[in-house]
Every structure is written in C-alpha cells, then in structure tokens.
N, C-alpha and C positions, 0 to 999 in steps of 0.2 A: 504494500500500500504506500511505504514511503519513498521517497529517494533520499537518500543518504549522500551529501555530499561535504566531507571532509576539504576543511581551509587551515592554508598553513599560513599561521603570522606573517610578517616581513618575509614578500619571495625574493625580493630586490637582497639582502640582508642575509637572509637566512635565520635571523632572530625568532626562534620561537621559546615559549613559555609555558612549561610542564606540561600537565595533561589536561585533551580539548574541553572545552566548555560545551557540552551538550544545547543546541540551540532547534529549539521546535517548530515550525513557520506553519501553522494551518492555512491551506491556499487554496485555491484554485486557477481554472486552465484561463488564462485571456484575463487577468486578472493582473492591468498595473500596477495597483496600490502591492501587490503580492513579490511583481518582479524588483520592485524599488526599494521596497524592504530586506530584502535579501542582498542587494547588491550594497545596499549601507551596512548591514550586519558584515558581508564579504570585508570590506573598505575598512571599518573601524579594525575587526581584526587583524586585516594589516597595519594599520597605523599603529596597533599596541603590540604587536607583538607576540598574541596570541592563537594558539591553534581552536578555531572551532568548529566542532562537528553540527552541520547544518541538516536536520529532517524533513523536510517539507514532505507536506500530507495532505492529498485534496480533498475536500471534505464532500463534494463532488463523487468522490467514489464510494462513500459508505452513507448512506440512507440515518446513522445515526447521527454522524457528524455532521451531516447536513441540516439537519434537527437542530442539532446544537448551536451550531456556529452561524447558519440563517447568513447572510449579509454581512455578516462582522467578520470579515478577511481583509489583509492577513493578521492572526492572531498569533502573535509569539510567545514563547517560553524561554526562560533563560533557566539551564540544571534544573527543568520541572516545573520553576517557579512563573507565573501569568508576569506578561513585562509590559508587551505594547498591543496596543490593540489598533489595526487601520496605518498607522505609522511608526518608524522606528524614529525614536529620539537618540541619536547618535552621540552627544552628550553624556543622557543617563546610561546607554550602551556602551561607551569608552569607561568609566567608573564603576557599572560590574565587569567588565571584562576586566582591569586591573587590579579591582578585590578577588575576584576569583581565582586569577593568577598568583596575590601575594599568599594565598592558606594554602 
C-alpha cells in the first residue's frame, strides 16, 4: 500500500545523522498540496543533515483511509506523531528533525 522512499541528509556533503526519522505522508494521486509537501520534507532533510525515511500512503487505495482522511491530504506524521496537516511548515520540520537527530 505504501511507497517507501528513503532520503539521505546532505547528498552534496555526505553529512548524514544516525538513524532515519520515520516520516508518514497520507496522499493521494494528482494531489499538489501532497507533491509539495514531500518535496519540503525531501529539502529540509537535506539542509539538516538528516536521513528520513518517507511512507507515502494513498488513502485513495483503502476505503478506510479514505473515510478517515476525507479531503485532509496530505497528512503527515513525524516517528508516529500527527505534525502537518494540508502543508508542511518547514521551520517546525527543521526543529524536529534536529531534536530527533540530537537523542
């Protein structure tokens, strides 16, 4: 159901920082607000330095999630926890990415 795409920190660099930040994107297909949050999640985690592993999951495919989620895409998770909902604030995503990184 999902695509699993793993981001390495700084490719320019090589700089990366311990183990990846599990990152959740509830999406669907044709869905800008879904590609732009993704591609800022991509971005910040190069700019810090961090590895994260990105799940995107259409909600389009399960009749549950589709339930759930209604119109509210994309919905993110950061390690499990609800983060952004419609847009990623790149800001508060660089500050858990570097909390996550320092434990």
């Amino acid at each position: 159901m999902g695509n699993r795409d793993d981001v390495t920190g700084n490719a320019e660099t090589g700089d990366v920082e311990g183990v990846p930040v599990d990152v959740t994107v509830y999406s669907r297909e044709d869905c800008h607000l879904c590609d732009e949050a993704i591609e800022v999640i991509r971005q910040v985690a190069a700019d810090v330095g961090v590895i994260v592993a990105i799940d995107e999951i259409d909600v389009d495919e399960d009749e549950q999630l589709k339930d759930e989620y209604g119109d509210r895409v994309p919905y993110v998770l950061v390690d499990g926890d609800p983060a952004y909902k419609y847009r990623v604030d790149s800001f508060d995503l660089r500050r858990r990415l570097r909390d996550r990184a320092q434990n």
